[in-house]
C-alpha atoms as an extended CHARMM CRD file, in Angstrom:
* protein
*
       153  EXT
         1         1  UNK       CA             86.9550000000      265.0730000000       54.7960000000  PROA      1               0.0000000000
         2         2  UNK       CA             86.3890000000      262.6380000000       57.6110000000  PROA      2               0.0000000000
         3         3  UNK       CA             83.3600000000      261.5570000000       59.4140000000  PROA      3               0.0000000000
         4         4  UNK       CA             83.3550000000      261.0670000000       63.7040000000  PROA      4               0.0000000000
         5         5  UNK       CA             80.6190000000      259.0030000000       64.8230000000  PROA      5               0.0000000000
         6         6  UNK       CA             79.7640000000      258.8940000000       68.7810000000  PROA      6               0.0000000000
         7         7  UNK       CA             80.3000000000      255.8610000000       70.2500000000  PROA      7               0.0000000000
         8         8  UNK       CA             77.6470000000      254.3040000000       73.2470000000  PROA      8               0.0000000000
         9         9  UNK       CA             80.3690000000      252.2760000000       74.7510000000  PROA      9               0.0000000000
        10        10  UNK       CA             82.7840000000      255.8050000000       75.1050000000  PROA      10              0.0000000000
        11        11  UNK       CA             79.9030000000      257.9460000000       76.4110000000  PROA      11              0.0000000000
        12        12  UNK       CA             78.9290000000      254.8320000000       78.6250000000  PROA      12              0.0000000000
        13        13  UNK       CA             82.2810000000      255.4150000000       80.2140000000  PROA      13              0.0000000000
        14        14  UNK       CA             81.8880000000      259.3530000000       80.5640000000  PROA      14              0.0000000000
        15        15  UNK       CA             78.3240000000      259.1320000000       82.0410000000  PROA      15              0.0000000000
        16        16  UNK       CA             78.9620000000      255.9240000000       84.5060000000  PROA      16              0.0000000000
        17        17  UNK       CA             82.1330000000      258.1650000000       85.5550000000  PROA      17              0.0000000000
        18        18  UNK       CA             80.1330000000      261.5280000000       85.7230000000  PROA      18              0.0000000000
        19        19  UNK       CA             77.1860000000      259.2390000000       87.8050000000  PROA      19              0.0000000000
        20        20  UNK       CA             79.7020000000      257.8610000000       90.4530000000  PROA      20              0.0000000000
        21        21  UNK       CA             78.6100000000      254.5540000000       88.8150000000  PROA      21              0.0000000000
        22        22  UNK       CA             80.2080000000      252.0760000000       91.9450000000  PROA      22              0.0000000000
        23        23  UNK       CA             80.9030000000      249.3450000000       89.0040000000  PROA      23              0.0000000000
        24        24  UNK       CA             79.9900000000      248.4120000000       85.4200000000  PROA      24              0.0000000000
        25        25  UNK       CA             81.3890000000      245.7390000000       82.9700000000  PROA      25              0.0000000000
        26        26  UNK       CA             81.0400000000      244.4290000000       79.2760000000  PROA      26              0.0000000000
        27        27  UNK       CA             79.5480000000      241.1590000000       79.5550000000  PROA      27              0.0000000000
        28        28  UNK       CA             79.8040000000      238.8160000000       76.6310000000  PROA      28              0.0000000000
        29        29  UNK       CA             77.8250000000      235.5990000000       75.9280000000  PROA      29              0.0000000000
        30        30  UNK       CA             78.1090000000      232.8150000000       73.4410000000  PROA      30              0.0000000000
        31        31  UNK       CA             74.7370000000      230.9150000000       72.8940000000  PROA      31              0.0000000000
        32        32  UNK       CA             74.4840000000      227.0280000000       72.0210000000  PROA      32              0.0000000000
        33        33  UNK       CA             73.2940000000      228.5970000000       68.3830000000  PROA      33              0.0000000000
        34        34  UNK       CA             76.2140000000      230.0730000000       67.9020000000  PROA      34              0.0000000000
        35        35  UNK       CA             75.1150000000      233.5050000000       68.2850000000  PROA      35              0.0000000000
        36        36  UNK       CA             76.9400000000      236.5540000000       70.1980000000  PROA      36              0.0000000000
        37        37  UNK       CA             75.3480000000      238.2960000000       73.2360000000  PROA      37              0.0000000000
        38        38  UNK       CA             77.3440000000      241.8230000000       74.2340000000  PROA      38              0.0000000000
        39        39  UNK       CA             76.0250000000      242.8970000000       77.6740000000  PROA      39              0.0000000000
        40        40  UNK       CA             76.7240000000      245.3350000000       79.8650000000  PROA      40              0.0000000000
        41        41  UNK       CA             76.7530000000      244.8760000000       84.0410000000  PROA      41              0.0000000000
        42        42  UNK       CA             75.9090000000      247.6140000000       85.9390000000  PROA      42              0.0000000000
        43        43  UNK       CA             75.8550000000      248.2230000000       89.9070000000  PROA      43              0.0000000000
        44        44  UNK       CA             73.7470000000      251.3080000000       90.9010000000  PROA      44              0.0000000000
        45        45  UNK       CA             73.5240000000      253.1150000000       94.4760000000  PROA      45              0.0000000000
        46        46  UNK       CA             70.0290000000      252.7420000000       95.7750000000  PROA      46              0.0000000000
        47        47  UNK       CA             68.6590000000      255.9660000000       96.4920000000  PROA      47              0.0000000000
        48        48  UNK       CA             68.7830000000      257.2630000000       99.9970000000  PROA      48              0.0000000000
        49        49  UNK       CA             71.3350000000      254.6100000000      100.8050000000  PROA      49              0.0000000000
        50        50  UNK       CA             75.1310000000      254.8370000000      101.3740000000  PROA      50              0.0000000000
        51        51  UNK       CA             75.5230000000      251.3210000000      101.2570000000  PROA      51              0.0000000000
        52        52  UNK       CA             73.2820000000      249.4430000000       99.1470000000  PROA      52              0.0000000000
        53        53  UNK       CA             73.2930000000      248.9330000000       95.5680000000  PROA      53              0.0000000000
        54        54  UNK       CA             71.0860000000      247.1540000000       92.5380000000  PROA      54              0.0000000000
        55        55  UNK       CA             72.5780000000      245.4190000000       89.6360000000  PROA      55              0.0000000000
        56        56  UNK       CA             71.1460000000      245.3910000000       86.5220000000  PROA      56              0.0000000000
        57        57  UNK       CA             71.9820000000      243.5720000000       83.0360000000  PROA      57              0.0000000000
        58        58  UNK       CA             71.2870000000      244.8870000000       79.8130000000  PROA      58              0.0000000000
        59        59  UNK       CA             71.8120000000      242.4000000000       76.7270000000  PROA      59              0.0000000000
        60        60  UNK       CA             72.0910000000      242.9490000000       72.9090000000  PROA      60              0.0000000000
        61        61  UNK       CA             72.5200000000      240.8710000000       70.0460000000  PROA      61              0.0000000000
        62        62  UNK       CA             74.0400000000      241.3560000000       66.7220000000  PROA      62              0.0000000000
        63        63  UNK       CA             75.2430000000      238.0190000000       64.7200000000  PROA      63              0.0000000000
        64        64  UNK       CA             78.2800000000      239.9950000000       62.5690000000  PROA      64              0.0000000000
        65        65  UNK       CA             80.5370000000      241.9090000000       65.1570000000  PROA      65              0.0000000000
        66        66  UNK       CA             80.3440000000      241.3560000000       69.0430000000  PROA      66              0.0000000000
        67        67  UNK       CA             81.1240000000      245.6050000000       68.8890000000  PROA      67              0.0000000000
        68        68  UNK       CA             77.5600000000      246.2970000000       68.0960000000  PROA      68              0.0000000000
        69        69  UNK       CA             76.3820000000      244.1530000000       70.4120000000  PROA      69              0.0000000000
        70        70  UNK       CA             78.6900000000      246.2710000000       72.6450000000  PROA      70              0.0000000000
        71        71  UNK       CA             77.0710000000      248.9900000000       71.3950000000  PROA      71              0.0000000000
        72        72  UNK       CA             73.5600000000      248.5320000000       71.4770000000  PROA      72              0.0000000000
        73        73  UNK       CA             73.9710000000      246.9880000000       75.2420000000  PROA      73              0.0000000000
        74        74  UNK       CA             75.8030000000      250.4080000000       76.2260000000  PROA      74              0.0000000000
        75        75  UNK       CA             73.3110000000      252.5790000000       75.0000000000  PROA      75              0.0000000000
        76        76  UNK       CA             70.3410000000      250.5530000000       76.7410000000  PROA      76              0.0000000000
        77        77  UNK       CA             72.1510000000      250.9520000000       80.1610000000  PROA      77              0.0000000000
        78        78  UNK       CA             72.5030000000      254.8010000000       79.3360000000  PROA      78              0.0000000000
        79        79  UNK       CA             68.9890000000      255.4830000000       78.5650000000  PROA      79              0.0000000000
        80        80  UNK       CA             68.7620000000      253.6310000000       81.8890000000  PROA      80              0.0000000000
        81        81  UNK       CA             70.9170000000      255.2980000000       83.7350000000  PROA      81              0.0000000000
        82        82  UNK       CA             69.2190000000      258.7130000000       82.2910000000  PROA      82              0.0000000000
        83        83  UNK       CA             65.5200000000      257.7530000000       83.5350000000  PROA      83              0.0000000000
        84        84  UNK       CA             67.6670000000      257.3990000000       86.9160000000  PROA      84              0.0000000000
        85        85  UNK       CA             69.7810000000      260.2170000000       87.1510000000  PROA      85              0.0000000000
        86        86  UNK       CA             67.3620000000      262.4230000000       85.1640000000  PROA      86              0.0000000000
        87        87  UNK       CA             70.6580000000      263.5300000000       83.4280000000  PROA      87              0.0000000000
        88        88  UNK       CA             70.3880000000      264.6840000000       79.3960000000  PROA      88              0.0000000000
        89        89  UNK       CA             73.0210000000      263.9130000000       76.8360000000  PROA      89              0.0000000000
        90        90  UNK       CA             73.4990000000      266.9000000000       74.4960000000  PROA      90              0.0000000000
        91        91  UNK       CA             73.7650000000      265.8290000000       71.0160000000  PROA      91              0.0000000000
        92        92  UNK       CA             75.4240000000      267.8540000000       68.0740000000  PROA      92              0.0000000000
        93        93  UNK       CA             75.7220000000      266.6600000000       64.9990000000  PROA      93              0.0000000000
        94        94  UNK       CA             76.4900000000      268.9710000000       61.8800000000  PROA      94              0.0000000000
        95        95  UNK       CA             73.3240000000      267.0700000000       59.6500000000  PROA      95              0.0000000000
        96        96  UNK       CA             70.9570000000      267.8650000000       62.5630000000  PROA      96              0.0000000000
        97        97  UNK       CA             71.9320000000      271.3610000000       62.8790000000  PROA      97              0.0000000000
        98        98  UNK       CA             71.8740000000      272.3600000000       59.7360000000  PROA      98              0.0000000000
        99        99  UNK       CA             68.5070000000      270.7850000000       59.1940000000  PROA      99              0.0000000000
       100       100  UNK       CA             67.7530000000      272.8900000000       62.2990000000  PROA      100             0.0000000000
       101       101  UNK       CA             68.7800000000      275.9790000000       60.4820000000  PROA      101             0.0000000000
       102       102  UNK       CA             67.3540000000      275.3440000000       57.4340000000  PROA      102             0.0000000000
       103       103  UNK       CA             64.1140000000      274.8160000000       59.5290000000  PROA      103             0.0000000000
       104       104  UNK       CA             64.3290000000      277.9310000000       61.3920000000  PROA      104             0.0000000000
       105       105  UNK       CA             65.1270000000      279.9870000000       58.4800000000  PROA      105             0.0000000000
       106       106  UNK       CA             62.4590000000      278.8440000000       56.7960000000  PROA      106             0.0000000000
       107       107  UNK       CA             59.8710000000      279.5300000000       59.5820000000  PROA      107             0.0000000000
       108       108  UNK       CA             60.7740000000      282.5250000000       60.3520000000  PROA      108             0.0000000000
       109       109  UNK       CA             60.4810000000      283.5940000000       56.0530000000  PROA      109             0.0000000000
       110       110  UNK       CA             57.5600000000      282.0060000000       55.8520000000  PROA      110             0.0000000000
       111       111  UNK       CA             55.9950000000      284.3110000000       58.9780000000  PROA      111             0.0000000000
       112       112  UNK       CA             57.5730000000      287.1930000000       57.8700000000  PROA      112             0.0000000000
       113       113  UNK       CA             56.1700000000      286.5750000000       54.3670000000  PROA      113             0.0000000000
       114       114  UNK       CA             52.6010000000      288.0510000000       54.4870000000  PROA      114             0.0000000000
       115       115  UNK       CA             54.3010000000      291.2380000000       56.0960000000  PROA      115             0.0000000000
       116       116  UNK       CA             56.4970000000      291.1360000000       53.0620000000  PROA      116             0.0000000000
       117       117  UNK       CA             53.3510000000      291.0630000000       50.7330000000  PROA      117             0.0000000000
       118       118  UNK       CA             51.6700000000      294.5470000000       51.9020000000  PROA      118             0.0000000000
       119       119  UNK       CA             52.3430000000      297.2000000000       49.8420000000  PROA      119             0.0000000000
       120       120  UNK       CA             50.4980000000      300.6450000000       50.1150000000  PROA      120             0.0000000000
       121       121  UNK       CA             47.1380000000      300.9260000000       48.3060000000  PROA      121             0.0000000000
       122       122  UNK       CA             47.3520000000      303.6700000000       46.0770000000  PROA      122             0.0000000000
       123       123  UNK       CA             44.3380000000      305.9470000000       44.8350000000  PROA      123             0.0000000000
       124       124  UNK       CA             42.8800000000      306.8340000000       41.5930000000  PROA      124             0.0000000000
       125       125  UNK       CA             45.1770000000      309.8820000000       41.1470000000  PROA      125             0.0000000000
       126       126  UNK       CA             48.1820000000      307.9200000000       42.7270000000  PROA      126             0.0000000000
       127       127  UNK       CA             48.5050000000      309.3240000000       45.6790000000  PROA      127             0.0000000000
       128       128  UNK       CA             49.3100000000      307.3120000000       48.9720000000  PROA      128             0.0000000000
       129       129  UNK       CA             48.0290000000      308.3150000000       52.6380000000  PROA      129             0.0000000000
       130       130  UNK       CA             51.8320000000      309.0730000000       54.4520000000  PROA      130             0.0000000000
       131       131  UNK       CA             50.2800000000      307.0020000000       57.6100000000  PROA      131             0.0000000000
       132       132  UNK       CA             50.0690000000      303.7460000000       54.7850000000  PROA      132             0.0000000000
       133       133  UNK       CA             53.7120000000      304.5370000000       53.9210000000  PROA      133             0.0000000000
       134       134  UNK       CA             55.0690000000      304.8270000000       57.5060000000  PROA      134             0.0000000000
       135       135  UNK       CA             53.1580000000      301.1420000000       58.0430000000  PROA      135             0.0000000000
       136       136  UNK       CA             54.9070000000      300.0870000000       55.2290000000  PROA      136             0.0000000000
       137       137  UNK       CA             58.0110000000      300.8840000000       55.6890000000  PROA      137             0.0000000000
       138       138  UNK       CA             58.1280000000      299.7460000000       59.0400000000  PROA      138             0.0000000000
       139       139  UNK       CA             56.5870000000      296.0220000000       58.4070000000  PROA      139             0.0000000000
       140       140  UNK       CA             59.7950000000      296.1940000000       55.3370000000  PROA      140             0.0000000000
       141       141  UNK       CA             62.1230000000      296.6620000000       58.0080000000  PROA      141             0.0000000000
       142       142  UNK       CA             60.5120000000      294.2130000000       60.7430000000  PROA      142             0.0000000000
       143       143  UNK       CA             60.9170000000      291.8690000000       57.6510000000  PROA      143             0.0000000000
       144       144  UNK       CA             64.7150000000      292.7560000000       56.8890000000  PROA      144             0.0000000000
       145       145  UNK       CA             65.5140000000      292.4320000000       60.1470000000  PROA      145             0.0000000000
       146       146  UNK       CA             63.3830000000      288.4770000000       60.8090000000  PROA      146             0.0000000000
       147       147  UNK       CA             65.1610000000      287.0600000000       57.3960000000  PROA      147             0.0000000000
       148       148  UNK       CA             68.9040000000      288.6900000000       58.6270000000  PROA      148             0.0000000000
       149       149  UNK       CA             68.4030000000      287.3480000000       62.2970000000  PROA      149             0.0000000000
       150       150  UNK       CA             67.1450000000      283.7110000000       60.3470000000  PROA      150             0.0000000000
       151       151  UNK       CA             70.0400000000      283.4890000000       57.8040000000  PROA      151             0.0000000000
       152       152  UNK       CA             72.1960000000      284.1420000000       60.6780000000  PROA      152             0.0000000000
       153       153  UNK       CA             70.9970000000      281.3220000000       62.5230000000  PROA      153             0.0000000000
């Protein structure tokens, strides 16, 4: 079994190339404390302009590994560049779709559930109105049919 995390500085790549990004760098800064800065440059067209651009700096700090700095600069400058380009990243991880699953499944049981607990009144002598039993068994099969279509999920 392995594990495959996403990477900001990768999808930074993919999205400035996707954007027609004109230029973008990794920036990194030393302060006089000794600490790291990891930064990322970017140059962005101005809207309704062929010509013109605006260059922004985003900045993060992390005092073990310059990478997360890296890292955490990247993925300011995409949720940047996402409130400009309106773009969405589509994100799927196995743990959150499962837990989406699970969710659904569960929902969907749980509605389903009253339906589940009607069962015909019966009389005195034990007989059942055949209207009652055709209600019945067609909330049973509404049900079957709501928990197969949610395990399937």
């Amino acid at each position: 079994m392995f594990a495959v995390s996403c990477s900001y500085i990768h999808l930074l790549d993919v999205v400035a190339s996707r954007c027609r990004v004109p230029f973008y760098s990794y920036l990194r800064e030393i302060m006089d404390d000794g600490d790291v800065l990891g930064g990322v440059e970017l140059d962005v067209n101005v809207p309704g302009s062929d010509s013109l651009t605006i260059r922004r700096f985003f900045w993060a700090q992390d005092r073990v590994d310059s990478l997360f700095a890296y890292e955490g600069a990247a993925f300011q400058a995409i949720r940047y560049l996402q409130r400009l380009y309106g773009f969405i990243i589509v994100y799927y991880n196995y743990t959150p779709m499962t837990t989406y699953r699970d969710l659904a499944r569960s929902t969907v049981i749980l509605a389903a559930s009253p339906v589940r607990s009607t069962i015909p009144v019966a009389s005195g002598d034990g007989s059942v109105a055949v209207g009652d039993v055709d209600v019945v068994a067609q909330r049973w099969m509404l049900h079957a049919g709501l928990v197969s279509t949610a395990c399937s999920i």
